[in-house]
NUPA-492267 format. One record per residue (C-alpha): y, z, x; residue number from 1. Coordinates in nm, 2 decimals. Each point is the difference from the previous one (the first is absolute). Last residue first. Layout:
pt Y:Y Z:Z X:X marmi:NUM .
...
% end
This chain:
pt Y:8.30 Z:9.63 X:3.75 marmi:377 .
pt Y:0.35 Z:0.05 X:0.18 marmi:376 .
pt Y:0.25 Z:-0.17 X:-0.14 marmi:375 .
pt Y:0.13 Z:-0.30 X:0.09 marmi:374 .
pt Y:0.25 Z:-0.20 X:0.26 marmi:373 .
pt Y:-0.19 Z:0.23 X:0.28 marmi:372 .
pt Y:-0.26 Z:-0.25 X:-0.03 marmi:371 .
pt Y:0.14 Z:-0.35 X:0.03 marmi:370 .
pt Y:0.34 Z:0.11 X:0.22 marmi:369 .
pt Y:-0.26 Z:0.18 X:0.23 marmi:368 .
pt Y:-0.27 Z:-0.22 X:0.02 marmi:367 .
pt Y:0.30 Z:-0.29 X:0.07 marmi:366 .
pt Y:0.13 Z:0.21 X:0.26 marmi:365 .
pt Y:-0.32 Z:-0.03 X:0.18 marmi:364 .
pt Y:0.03 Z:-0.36 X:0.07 marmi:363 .
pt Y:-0.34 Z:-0.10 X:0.25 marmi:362 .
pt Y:-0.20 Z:0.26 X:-0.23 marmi:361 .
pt Y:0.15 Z:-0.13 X:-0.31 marmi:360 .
pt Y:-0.12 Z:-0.37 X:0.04 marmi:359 .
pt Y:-0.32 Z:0.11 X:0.03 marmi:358 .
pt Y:0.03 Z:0.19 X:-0.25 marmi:357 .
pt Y:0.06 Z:0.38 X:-0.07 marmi:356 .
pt Y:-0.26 Z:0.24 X:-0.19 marmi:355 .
pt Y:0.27 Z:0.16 X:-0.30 marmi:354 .
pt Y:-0.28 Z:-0.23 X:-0.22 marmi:353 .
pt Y:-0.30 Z:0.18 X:0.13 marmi:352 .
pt Y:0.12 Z:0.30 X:-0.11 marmi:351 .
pt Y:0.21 Z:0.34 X:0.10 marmi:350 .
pt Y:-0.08 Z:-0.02 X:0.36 marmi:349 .
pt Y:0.27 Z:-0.22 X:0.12 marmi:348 .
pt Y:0.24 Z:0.28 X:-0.16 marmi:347 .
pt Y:-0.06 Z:0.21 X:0.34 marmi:346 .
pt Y:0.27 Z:-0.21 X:0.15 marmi:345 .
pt Y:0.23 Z:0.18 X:-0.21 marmi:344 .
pt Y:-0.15 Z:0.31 X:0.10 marmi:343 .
pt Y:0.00 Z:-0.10 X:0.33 marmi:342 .
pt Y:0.33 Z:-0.05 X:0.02 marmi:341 .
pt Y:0.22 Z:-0.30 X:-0.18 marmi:340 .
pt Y:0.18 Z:-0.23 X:0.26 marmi:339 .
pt Y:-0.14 Z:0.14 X:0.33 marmi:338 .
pt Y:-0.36 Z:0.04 X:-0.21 marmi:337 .
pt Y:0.06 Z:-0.34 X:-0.09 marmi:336 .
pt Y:0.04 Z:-0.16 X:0.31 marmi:335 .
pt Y:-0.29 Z:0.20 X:0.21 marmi:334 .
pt Y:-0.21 Z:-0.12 X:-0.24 marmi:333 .
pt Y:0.07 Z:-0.38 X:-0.01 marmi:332 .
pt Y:0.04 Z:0.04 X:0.39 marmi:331 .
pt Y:-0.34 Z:0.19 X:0.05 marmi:330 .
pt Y:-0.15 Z:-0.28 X:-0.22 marmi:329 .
pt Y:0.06 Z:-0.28 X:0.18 marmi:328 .
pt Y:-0.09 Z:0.14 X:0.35 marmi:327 .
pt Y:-0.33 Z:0.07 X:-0.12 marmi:326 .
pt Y:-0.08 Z:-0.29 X:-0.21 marmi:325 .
pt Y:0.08 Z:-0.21 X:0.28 marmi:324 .
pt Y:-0.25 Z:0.20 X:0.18 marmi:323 .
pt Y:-0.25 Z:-0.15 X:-0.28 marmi:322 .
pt Y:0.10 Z:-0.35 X:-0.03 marmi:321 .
pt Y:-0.13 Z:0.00 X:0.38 marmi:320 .
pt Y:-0.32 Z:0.19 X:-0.11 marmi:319 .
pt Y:-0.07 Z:-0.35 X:-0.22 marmi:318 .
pt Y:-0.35 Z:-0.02 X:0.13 marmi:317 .
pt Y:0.09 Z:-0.38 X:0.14 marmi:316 .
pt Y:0.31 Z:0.13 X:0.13 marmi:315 .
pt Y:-0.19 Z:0.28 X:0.17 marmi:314 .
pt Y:-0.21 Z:-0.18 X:0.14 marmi:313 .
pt Y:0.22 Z:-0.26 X:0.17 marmi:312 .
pt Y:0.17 Z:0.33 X:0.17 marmi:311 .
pt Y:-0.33 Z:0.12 X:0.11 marmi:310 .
pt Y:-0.11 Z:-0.34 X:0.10 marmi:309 .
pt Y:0.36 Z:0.00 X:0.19 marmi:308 .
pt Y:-0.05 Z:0.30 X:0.17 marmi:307 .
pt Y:0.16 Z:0.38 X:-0.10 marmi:306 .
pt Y:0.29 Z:0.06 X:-0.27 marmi:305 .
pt Y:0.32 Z:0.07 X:0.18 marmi:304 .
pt Y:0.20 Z:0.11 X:-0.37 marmi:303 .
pt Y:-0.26 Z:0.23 X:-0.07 marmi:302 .
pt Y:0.00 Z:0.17 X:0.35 marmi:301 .
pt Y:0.37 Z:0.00 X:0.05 marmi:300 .
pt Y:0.04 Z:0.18 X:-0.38 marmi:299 .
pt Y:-0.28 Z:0.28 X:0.18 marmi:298 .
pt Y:0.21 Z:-0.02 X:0.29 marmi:297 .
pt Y:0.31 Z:0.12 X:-0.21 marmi:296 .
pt Y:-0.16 Z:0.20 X:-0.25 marmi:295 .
pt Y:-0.15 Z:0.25 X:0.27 marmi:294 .
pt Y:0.30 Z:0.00 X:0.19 marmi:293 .
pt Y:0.21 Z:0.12 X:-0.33 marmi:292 .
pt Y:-0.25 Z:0.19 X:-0.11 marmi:291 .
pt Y:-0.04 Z:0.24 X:0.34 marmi:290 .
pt Y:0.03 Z:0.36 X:-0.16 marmi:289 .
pt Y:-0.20 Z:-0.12 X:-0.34 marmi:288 .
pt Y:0.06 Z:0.30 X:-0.27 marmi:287 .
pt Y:0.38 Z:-0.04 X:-0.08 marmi:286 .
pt Y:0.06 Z:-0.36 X:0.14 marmi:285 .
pt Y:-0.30 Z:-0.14 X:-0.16 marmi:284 .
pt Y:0.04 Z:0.13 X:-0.38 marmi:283 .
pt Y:0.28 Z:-0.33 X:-0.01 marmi:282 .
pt Y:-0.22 Z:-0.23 X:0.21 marmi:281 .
pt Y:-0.36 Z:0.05 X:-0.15 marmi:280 .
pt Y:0.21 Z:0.00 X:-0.35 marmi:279 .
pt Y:0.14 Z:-0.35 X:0.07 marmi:278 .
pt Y:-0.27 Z:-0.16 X:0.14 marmi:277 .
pt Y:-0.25 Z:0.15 X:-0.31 marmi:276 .
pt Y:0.29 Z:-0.14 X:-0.23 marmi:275 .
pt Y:-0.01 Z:-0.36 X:0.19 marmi:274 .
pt Y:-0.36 Z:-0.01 X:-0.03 marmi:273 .
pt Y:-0.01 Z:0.08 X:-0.35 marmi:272 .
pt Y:0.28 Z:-0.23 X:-0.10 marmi:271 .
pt Y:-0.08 Z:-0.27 X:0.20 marmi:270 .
pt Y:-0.37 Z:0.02 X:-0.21 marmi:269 .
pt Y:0.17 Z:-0.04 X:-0.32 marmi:268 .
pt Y:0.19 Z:-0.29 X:0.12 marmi:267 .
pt Y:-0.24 Z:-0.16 X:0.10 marmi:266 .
pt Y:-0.27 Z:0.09 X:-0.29 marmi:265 .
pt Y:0.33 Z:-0.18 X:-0.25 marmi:264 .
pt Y:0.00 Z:-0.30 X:0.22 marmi:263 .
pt Y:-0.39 Z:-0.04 X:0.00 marmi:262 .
pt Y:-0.02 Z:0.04 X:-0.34 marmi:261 .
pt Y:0.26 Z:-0.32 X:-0.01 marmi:260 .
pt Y:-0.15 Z:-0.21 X:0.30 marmi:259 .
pt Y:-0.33 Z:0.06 X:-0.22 marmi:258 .
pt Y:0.08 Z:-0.18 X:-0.31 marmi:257 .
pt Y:0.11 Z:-0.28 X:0.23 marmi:256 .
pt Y:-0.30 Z:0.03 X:0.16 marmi:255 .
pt Y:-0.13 Z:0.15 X:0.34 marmi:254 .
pt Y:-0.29 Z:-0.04 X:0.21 marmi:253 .
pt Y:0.17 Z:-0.06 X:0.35 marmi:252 .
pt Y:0.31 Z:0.26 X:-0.06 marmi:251 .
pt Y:-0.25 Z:0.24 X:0.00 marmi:250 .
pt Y:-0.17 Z:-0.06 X:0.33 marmi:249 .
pt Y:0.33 Z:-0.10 X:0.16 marmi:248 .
pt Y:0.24 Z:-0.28 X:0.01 marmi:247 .
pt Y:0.09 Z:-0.17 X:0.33 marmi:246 .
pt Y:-0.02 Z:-0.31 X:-0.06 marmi:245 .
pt Y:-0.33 Z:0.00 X:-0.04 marmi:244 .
pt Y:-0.11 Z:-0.18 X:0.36 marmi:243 .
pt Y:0.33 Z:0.21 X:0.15 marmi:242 .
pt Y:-0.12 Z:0.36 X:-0.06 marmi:241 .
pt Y:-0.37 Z:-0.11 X:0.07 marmi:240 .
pt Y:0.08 Z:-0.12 X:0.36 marmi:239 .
pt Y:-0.24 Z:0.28 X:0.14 marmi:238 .
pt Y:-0.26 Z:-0.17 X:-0.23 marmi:237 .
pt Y:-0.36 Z:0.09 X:0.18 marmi:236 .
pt Y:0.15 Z:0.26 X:0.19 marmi:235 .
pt Y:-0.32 Z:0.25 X:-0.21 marmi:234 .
pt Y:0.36 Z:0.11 X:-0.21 marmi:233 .
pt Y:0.09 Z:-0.32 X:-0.09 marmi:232 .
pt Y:-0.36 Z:-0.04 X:-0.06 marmi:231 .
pt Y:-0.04 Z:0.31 X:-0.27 marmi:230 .
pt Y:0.34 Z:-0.15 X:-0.16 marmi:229 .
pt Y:-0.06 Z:-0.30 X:-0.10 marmi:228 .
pt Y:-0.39 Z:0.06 X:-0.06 marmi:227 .
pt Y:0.18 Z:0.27 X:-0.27 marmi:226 .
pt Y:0.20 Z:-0.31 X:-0.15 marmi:225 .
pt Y:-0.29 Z:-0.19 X:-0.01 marmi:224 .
pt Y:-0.20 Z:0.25 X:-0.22 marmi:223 .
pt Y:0.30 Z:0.05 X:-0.25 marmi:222 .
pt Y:-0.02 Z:-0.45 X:-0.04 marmi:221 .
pt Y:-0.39 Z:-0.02 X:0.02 marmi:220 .
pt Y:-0.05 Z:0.29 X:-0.28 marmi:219 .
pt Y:0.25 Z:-0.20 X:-0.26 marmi:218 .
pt Y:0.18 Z:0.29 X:-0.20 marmi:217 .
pt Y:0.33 Z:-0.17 X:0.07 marmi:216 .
pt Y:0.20 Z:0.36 X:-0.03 marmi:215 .
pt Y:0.13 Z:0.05 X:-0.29 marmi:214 .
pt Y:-0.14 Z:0.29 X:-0.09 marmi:213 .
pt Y:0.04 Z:0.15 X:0.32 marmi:212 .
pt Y:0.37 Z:0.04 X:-0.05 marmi:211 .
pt Y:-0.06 Z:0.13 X:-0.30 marmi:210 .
pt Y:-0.22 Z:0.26 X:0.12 marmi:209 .
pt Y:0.22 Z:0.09 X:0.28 marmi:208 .
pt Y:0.28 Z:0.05 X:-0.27 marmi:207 .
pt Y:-0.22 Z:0.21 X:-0.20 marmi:206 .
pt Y:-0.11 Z:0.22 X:0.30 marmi:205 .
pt Y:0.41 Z:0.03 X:0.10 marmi:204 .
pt Y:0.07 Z:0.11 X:-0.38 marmi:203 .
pt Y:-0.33 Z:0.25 X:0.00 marmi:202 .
pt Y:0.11 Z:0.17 X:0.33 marmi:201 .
pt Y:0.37 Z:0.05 X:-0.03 marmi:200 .
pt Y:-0.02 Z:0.13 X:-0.39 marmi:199 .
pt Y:-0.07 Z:0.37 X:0.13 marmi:198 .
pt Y:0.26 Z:0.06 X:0.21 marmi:197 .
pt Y:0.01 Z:0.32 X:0.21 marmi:196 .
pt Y:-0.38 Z:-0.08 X:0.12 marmi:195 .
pt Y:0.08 Z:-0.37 X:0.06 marmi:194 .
pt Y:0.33 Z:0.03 X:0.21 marmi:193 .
pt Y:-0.09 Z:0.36 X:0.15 marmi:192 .
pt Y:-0.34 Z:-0.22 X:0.17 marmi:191 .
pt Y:0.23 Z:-0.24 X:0.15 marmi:190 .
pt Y:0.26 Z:0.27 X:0.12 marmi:189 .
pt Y:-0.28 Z:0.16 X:0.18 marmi:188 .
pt Y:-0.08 Z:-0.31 X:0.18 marmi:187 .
pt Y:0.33 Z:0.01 X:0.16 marmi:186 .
pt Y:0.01 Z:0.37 X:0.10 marmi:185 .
pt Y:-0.33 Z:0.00 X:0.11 marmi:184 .
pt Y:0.10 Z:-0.28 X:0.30 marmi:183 .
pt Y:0.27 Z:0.21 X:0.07 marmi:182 .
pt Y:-0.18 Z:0.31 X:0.07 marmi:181 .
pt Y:-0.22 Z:-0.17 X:0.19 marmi:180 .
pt Y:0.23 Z:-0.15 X:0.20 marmi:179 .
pt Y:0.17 Z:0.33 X:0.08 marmi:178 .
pt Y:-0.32 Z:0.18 X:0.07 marmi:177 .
pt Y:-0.07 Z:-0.28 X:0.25 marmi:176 .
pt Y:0.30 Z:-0.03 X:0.17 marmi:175 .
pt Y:0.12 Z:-0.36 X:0.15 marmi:174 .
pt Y:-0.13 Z:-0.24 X:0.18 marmi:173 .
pt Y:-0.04 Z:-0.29 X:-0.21 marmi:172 .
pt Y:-0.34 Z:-0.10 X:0.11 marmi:171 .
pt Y:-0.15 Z:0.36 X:-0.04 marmi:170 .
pt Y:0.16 Z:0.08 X:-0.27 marmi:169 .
pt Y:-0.11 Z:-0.35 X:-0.14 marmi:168 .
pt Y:-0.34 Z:0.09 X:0.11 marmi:167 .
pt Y:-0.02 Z:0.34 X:-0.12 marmi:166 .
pt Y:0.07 Z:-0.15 X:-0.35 marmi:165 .
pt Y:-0.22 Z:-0.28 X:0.02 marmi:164 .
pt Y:-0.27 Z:0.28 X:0.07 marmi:163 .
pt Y:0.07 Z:0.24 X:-0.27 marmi:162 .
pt Y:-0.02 Z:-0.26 X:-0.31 marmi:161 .
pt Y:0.19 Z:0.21 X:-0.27 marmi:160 .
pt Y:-0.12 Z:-0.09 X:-0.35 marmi:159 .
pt Y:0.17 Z:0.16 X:-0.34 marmi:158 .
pt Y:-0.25 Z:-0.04 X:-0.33 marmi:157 .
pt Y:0.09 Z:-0.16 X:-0.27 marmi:156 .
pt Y:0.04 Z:0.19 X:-0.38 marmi:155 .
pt Y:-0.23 Z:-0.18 X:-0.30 marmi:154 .
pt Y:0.00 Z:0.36 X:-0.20 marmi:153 .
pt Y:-0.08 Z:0.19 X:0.32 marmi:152 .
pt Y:0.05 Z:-0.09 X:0.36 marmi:151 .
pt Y:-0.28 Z:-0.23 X:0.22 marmi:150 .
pt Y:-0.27 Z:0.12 X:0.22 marmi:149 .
pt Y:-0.09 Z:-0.22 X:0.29 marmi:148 .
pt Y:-0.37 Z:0.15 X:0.09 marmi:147 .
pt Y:-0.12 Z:0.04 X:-0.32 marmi:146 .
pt Y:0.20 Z:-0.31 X:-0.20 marmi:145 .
pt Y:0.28 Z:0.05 X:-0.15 marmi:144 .
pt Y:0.13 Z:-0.38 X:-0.12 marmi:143 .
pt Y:0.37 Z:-0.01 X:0.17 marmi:142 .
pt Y:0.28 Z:-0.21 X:-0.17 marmi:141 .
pt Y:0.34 Z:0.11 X:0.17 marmi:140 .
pt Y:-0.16 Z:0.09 X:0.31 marmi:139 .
pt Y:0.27 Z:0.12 X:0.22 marmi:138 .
pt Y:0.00 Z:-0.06 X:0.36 marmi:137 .
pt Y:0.05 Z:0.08 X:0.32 marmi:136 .
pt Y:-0.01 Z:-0.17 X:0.37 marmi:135 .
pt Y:-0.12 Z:-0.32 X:-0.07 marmi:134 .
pt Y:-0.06 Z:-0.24 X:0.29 marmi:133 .
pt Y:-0.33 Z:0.06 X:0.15 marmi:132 .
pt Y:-0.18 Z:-0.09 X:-0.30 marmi:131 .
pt Y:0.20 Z:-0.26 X:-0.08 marmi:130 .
pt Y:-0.15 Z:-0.21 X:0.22 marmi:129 .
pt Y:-0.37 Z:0.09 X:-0.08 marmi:128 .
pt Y:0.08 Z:-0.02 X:-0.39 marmi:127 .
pt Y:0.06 Z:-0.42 X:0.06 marmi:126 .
pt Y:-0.30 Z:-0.02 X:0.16 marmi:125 .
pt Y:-0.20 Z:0.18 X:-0.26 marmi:124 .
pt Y:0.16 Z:-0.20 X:-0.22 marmi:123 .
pt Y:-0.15 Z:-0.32 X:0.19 marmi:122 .
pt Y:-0.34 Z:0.17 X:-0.03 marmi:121 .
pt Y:-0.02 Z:0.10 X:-0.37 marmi:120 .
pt Y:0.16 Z:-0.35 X:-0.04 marmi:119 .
pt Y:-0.28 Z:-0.17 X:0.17 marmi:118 .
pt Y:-0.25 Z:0.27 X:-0.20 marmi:117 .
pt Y:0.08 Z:-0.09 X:-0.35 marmi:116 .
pt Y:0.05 Z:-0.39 X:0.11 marmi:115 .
pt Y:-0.38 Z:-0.03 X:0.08 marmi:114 .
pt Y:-0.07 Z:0.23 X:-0.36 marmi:113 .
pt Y:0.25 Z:-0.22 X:-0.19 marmi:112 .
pt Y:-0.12 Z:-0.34 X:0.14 marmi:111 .
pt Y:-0.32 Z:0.06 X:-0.11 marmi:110 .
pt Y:0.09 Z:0.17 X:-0.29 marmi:109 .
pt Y:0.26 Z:-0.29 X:-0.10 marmi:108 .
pt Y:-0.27 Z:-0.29 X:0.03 marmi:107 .
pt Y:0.14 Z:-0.15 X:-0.27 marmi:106 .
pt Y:0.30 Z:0.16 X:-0.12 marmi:105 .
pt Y:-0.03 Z:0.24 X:-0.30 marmi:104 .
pt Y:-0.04 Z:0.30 X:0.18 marmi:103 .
pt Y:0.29 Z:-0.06 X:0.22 marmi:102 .
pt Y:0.22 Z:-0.01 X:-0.26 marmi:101 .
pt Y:-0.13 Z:0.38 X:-0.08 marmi:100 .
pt Y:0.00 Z:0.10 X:0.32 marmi:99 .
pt Y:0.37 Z:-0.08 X:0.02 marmi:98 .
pt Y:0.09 Z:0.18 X:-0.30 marmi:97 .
pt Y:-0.19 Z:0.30 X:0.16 marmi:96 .
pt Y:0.20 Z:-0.04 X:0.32 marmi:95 .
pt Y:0.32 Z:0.02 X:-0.18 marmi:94 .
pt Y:-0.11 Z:0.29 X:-0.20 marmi:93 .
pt Y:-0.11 Z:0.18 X:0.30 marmi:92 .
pt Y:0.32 Z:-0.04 X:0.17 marmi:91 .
pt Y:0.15 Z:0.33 X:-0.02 marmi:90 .
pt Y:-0.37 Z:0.22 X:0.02 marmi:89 .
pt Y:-0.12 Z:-0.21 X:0.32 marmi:88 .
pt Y:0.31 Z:0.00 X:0.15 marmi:87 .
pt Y:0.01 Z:0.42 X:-0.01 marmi:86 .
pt Y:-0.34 Z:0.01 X:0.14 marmi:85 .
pt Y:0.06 Z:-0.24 X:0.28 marmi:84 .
pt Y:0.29 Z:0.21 X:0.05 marmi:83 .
pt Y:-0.14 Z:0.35 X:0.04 marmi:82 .
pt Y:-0.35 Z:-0.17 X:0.21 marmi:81 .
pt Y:0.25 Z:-0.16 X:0.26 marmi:80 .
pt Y:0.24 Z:0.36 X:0.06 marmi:79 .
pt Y:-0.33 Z:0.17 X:0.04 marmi:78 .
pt Y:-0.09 Z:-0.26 X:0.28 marmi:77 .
pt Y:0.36 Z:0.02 X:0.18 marmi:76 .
pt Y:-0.03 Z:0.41 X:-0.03 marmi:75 .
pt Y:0.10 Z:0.17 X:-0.29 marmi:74 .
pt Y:0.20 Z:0.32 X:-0.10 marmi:73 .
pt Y:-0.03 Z:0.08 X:-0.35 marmi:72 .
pt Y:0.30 Z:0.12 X:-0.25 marmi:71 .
pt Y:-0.12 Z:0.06 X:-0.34 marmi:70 .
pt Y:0.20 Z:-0.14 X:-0.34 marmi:69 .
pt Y:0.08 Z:0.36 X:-0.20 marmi:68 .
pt Y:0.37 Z:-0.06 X:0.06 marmi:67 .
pt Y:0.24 Z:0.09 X:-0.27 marmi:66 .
pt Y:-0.11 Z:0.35 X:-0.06 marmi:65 .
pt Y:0.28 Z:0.13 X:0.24 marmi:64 .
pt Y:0.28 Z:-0.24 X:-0.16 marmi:63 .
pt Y:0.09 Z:-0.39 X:0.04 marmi:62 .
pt Y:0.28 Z:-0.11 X:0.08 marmi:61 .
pt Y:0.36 Z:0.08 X:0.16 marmi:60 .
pt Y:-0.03 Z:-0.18 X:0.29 marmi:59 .
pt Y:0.08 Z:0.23 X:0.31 marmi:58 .
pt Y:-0.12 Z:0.30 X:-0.14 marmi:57 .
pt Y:-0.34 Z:-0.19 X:-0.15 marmi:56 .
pt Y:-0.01 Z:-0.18 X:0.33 marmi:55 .
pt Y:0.04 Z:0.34 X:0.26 marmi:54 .
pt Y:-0.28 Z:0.19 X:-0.27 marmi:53 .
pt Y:-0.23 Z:-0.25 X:0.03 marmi:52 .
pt Y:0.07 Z:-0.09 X:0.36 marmi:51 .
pt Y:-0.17 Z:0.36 X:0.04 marmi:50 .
pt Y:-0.37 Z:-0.09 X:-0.10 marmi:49 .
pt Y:0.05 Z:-0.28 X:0.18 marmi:48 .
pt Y:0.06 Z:0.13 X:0.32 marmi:47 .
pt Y:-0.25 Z:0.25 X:-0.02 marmi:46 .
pt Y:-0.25 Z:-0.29 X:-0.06 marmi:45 .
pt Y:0.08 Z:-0.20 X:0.29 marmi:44 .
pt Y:0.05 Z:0.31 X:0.26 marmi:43 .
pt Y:-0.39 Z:0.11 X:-0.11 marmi:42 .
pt Y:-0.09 Z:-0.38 X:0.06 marmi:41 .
pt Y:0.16 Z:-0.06 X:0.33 marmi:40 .
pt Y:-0.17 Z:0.37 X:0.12 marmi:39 .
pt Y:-0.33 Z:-0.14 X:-0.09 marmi:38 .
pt Y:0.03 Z:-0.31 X:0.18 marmi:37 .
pt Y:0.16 Z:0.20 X:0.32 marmi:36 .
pt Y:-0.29 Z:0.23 X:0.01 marmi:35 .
pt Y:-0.25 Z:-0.27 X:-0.05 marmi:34 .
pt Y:0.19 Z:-0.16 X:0.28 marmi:33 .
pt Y:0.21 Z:-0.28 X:-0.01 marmi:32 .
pt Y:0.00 Z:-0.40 X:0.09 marmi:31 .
pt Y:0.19 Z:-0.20 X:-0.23 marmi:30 .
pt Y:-0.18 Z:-0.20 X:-0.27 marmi:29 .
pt Y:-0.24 Z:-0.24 X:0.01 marmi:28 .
pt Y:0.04 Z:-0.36 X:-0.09 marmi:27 .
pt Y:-0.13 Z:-0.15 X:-0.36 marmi:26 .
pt Y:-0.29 Z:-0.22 X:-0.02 marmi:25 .
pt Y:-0.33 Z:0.20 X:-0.04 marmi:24 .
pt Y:0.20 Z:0.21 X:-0.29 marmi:23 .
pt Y:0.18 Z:-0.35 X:-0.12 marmi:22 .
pt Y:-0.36 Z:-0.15 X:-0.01 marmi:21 .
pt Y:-0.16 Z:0.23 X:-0.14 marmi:20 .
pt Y:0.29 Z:0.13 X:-0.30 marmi:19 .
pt Y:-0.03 Z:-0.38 X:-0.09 marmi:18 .
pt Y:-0.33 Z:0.01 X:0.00 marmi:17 .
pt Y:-0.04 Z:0.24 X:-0.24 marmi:16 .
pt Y:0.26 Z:-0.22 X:-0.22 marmi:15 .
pt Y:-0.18 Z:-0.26 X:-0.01 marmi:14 .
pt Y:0.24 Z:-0.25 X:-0.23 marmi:13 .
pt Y:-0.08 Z:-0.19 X:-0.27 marmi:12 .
pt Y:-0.31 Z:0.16 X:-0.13 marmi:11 .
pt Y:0.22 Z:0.34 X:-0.04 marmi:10 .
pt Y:-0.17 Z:0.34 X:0.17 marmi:9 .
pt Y:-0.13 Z:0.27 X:-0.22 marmi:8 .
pt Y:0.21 Z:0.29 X:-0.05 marmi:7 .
pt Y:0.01 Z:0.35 X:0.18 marmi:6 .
pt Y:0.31 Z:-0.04 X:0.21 marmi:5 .
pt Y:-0.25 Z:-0.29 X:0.21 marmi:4 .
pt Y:-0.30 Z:-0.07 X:-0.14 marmi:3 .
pt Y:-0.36 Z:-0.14 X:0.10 marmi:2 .
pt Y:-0.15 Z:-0.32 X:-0.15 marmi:1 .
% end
């Protein structure tokens, strides 16, 4: 079987035909020139190379030979292959403990190879939609690979999908080298956060771990809750968010073991989004002329959504829990740096146990009071 990222694909789910079906599947981009295309990407990668230096200011973190993770500039396609790559190397010991169950099930390699390439499909499906959607990102757990290299010593790699950003621009009317600016500022905050601490990567990889640990490895029951999702998506279920109550992809296969993991990843991730909100905001007004309008119908987008299957997908995907991240975690870190500056703030980064809760990021005087209370480690 042919590879993707430079591994063998898994049994239980095609993964090569995954990336085919999302790449046949997803929508194409804005209109532009060659000479438009090429002048996107030169703007893209100037800008950040110099939200480096504007976030490290801003923030505090990191130093010059903090950041050896690469910067690429992808297309819808490129951004498909990066992130099938990067699922395949976080849950391949889920999928191998499911291939293993399946192995000793009659007629499990049967079923396996038939359900191998229904799944490949339906996450293709799934990867077409948010294809179109993502505007930057930063690969926590990035395999290199020889067309999608990766940073040294285990470091991510830092993806800008150039025609989702010219379409929001576009959409939101409002300057491009502005909005592009922006746009780098955020995801350049990501990639400060795991360079400038080293802990941040290995703690949230063994928390996805256990969280996928105790997932119910039966095949049928992770395979189901894809279906769920690819049809809501094909208008199959456009009632999905009320036939499940409401509860997303995640929230569907959990245990009480889980719920717990899942708590602590919550408010882990709030943090991170709400600190690359807050930076993107507070380095904004001195390098982004037009923030303030930029932020405000970018907020109006978010909060709009677009049709009801999107909105019905999105609660199924779980995307929903993730703009509440967003506005959660600005406020958390917007409240402590008023009470205790950025270098108090700053302490978040000592360990994983100065991380705040759940329970923390909704209260963040009780952070404060709980950490500022002792020394410094």
């Amino acid at each position: 079987m042919t590879s993707i990222g430079g591994a063998p694909s898994s049994g239980m789910v095609d993964w090569n035909l995954a990336v085919a079906t999302a790449t046949r599947l997803v929508r194409p981009g804005p209109e532009v020139s060659r000479d438009e295309a090429r002048a996107v990407v030169a703007e893209l990668r100037r800008h950040a190379k110099a939200s480096e230096k504007h976030v490290r200011g801003f923030t505090r973190m990191g130093t010059e030979d903090t950041h050896d993770t690469p910067v690429l500039v992808v297309d819808r396609p490129g951004w498909v292959r990066a992130n099938v790559a990067g699922f395949r190397e976080i849950l391949k010991p889920l999928l191998d403990k499911m291939e293993e169950r399946r192995g000793s099930t009659p007629g499990g390699a049967v079923l396996g190879a038939v359900g191998g390439k229904v799944t490949g499909v339906e996450l293709g499906m799934l990867l077409s939609f948010l294809a179109s959607r993502v505007l930057g990102q930063y690969e926590t757990f990035a395999p290199a690979a020889r067309d999608l290299p990766a940073g040294a010593n285990g470091g991510g790699r830092l993806l800008l999908v150039a025609p989702n950003i010219v379409h929001v621009e576009r959409e939101l009317d409002v300057r491009p080298h502005d909005f592009r600016l922006w746009v780098c500022l955020h995801e350049e905050t990501h990639r400060t956060q795991f360079s400038a601490v080293p802990w941040l990567r290995d703690h949230l990889e063994g928390e996805i771990q256990s969280f996928l640990a105790e997932t119910d490895v039966d095949p049928m029951t992770v395979l189901e809750r894809i279906r769920e999702a690819a049809q809501s998506l094909a208008g199959g279920r456009p009632e999905a968010e009320e036939d499940d109550g409401g509860r997303s992809f995640v929230e569907l296969v959990q245990t009480p073991a889980q719920r717990e993991i899942l708590g602590r990843l919550t408010a882990v991730m709030s943090l991170l989004e709400g600190h690359a909100d807050f930076v993107m905001d507070g380095v904004g007004p001195d390098v982004v002329p037009t923030v303030a309008e930029i932020r405000e119908k970018f907020q109006q987008r978010r909060a709009k959504g677009a049709s009801r299957l999107d909105m019905a997908l999105r609660k199924l995907l779980g995307l929903d829990a993730k703009l509440k991240q967003y506005r959660d975690g600005e406020r958390f870190v917007r409240a402590v740096v008023d009470q205790v500056g950025m270098d108090g703030f700053n302490r978040v980064w000592t360990s994983p146990n100065t991380l705040p809760t759940k329970a923390e990021i909704a209260k963040p005087a009780d952070w404060i009071a709980r950490v500022h209370s002792r020394p410094e480690s």
